[in-house]
N, C-alpha and C positions, 0 to 999 in steps of 0.2 A: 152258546157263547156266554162267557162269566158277566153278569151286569157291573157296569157300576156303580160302585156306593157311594151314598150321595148324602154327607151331613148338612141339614140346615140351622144356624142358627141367626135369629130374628126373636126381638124382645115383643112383636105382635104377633098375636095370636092367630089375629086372621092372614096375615099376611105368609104364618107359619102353615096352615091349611091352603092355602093358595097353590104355595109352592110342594108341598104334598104330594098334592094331585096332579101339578103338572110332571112332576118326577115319576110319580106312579103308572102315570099314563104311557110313560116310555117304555118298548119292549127293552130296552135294553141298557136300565138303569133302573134305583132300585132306592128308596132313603131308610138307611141302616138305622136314623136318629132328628130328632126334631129338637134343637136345644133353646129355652128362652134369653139365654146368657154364655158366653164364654166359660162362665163355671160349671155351670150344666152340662155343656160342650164337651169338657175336658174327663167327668167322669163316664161319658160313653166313648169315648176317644183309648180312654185304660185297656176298655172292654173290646171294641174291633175301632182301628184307624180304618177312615175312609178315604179314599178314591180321590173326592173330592170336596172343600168344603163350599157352602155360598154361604156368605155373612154377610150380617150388615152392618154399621157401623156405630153407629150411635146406642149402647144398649147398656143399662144398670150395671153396678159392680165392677164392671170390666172393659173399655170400649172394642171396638173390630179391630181398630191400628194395633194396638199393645197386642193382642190376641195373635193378629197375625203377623208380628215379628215375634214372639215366643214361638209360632209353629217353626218357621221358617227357619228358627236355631236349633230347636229338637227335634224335627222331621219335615224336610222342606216336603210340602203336601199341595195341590194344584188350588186356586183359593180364585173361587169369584164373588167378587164385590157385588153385593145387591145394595145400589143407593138410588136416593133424590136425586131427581134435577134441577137441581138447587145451585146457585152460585157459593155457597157454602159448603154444600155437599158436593161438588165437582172438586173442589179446592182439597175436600178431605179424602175424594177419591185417589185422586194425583196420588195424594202420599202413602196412599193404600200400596199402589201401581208400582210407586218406588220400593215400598217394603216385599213386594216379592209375589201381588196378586196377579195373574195373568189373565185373568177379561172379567169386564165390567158388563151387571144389567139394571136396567132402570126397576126401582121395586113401583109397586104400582101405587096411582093417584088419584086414578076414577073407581070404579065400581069391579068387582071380582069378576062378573061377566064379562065386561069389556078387559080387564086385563087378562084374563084368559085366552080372551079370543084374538088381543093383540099382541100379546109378549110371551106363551104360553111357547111357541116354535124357535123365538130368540132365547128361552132362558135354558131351553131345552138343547140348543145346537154349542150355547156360551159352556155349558157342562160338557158336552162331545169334546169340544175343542181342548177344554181347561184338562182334561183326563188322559191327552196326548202329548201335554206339556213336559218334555226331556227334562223333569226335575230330579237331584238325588235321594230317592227316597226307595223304603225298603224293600217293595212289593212291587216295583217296576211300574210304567206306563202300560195300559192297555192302547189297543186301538180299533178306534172305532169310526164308520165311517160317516160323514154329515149328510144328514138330512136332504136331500135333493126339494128345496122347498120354492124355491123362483124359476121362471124362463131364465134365462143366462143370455144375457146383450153384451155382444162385443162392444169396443170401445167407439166403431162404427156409429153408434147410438147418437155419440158426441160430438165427432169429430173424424172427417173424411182421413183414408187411405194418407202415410205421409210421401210425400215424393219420393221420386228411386234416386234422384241425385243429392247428396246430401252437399248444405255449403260450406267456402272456404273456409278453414280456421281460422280463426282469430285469436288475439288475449283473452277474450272475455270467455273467461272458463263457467260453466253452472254442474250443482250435480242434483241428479232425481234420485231420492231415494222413498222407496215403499217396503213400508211393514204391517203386521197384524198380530196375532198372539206371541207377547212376550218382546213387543215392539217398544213400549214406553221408555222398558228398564233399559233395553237396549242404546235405546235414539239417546236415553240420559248417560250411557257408558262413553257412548261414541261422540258427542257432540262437546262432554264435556274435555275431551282430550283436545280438542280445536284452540288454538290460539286466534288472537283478536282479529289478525289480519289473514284471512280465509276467504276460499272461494266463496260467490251464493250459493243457497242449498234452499232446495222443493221440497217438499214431504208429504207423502199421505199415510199416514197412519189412520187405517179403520178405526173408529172411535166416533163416538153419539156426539151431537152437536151439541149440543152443553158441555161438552166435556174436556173441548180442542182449544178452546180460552185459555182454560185454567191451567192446561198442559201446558202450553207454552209459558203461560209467563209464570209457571214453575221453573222449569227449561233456561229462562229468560234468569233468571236468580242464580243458576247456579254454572251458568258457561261463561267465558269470556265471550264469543259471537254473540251478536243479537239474536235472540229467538222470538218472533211474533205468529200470532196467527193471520194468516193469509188475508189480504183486502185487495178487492176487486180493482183494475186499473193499476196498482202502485208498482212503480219500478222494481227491478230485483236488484239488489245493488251488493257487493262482496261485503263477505262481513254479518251477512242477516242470515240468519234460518226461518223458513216461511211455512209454517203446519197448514193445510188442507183443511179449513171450515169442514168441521162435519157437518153428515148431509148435502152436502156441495161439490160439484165436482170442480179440483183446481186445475188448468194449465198453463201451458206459457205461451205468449208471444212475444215475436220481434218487430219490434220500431224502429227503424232504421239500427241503430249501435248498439238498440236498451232492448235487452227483456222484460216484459210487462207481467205479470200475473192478470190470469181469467177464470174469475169465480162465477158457474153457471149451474142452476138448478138441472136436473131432466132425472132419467129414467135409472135404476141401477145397474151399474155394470160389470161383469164377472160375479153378482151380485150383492157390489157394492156401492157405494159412494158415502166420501168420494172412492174414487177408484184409481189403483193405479198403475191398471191399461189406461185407464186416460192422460192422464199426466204423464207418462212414458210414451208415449203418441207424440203428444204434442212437441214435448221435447226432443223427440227423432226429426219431427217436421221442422221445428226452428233452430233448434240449436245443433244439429248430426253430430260434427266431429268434434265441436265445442261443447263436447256434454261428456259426464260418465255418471254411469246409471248402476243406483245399487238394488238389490232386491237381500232382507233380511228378512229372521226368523216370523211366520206365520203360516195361517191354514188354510187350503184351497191352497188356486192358481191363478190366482190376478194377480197382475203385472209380467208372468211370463210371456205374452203375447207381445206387450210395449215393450218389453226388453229388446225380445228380439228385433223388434222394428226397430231399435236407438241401435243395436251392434250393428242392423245391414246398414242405416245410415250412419255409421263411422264413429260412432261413442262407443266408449272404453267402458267393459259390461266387467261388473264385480256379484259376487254373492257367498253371503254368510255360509259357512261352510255348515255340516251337522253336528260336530263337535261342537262350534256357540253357539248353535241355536236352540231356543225355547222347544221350538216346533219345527222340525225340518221339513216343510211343505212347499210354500212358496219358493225358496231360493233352489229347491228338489226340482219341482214343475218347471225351472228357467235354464238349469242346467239337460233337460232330457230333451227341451226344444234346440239346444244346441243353442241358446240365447247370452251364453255369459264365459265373456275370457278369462276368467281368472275365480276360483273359490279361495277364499281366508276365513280365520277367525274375525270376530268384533275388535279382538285389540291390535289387529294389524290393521284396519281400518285406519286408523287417524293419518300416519304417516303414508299410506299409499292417496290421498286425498289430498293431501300439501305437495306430495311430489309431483303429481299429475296438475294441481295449480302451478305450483311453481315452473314447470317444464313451456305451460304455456306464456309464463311471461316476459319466456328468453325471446 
């Protein structure tokens, strides 16, 4: 099997050794090049283009942003962001995300030992992932397959079985939507097409809890909908998009007329969180036929499971087809379970979203 090639650049040193060895240690990947700067970057880039790059963002002469919208105009290349958890650096992440990087890892803040032993299987799996990403570029995606690194907990974990009988309709329409690689740029195509007055909308997007703040009120800047990040108890009300606290699992419930948002800590599931078999769960169990449920571009198969539960209970099941997706995994896994009515591209999305509101308002 051909490795992947794996550019790093990072203006520390140690941080450049770090990642080294966590690359090295991969049977099946490989670092072509170690750069201390974008400039540096660019004269081994002449020599063999890699696979994939990891940068980071803040570095001498050149920063990560500029770097990587220059890539993305001369050879769109899979690019994972290595940053702080920093409310500054989540801020600069965001805009990474929108320039065209497809997954994010934390570079590390304690000791080489300890990030070894705690991020060493994350930065490793974020490279598998970012290296399947369906971008234009010359030498094709490989594919490779991810790490089997957790037990796998169904949604079960969270949240019991949803009833067989789903309830009556109503007006009060909601939609769930769950993504993962190549979700940001996505969620920002599709949300900004929404006009003010919009169903509510759920969201989980995979994404580190520092980092689902700043997504949103990114999000929040550039849509007419409301866009916030999720708070435990608060109404869903039309008109709002609600992102999923990372590390948290979000779902819904029903109070009499209202849907509530329910932010709960526990275990990972599908090997995520939040997760969104859980969110897709819940919204089978309260809202059935007053839901539609979308599943976009990411890797693995969380959320096929809750899909299917929202179609038996009477929600209108949609999924990014493989033509727009980053990664055709997830919305793949939803359609094999027999869990989704309909595949489209991302930019039929906006209008299939307002006609399914609007249907329910007659």
């Amino acid at each position: 099997m051909e490795k992947i090639k794996v550019l790093l650049v990072d203006d520390s040193a140690v941080v450049r050794k770090m990642l080294t060895e966590i690359v090295s240690a991969q049977p099946d990947m490989e670092v072509c090049a170690a750069a201390q700067d974008p400039l540096f970057a660019i004269k081994y880039m002449e020599k063999q283009w890699p696979d994939v790059i990891v940068l980071d963002v803040e570095m001498p002469r050149m920063d990560g942003i500029t770097f990587l919208k220059q890539i993305m105009q001369q050879q769109p290349t899979p690019v994972v962001m290595c940053s702080t958890l920093t409310e500054k650096g989540a801020e600069t992440t965001m805009q990474a995300m929108s320039a065209g990087a497809v997954e994010i890892v934390t570079k590390p803040k304690m000791g080489v030992k300890g990030f070894l032993e705690e991020s060493a299987k994350e930065i490793a799996n974020a490279i598998r992932a970012a290296s399947r990403a369906k971008l234009k570029r010359a030498s094709g995606a490989k594919t490779v397959p991810v790490a089997e690194v957790r037990a796998k907990l169904s949604a079960d974990a969270m949240l019991k079985a949803p009833v067989t009988s789903a309830m009556a309709r109503t007006t009060e329409r909601i939609i769930a939507i769950g993504t993962s690689t190549g979700g940001t740029t996505a969620l920002e195509k599709l949300l900004t097409c929404l006009p003010r007055v919009a169903p509510a909308i759920v969201v989980v997007q995979h994404m580190p809890g520092a980092f689902t703040a700043a997504f949103a009120a990114r999000l929040n800047t550039l849509c007419e909908v409301t866009v916030k990040e999720a708070v435990d108890g608060e109404s869903v009300l039309a008109g709002y998009v609600y992102i999923a606290p990372g590390d948290k699992h979000m779902m819904i419930k029903r109070s009499g007329a209202i849907y509530k948002i329910n932010i709960q800590d526990g275990p990972l599931v599908s090997r995520h969180k939040p997760s969104v078999d859980v969110l897709f769960r819940s919204v089978a169990q309260y809202a059935g036929k007053n839901a539609m449920g979308i599943i976009m571009t990411g890797m693995g198969d969380d959320g096929a499971s809750g899909m299917l539960e929202m179609r038996n209970a009477g929600s209108y099941t949609l999924a990014e087809n493989e033509k727009s997706c980053v990664v055709y995994g997830m919305p793949k896994e939803a359609v094999k379970k027999g869990a989704v009515d309909l595949e489209l591209g991302l930019e039929e999305m906006p209008k299939k979203i307002m006609d399914y509101y609007h249907a329910g308002l007659k």
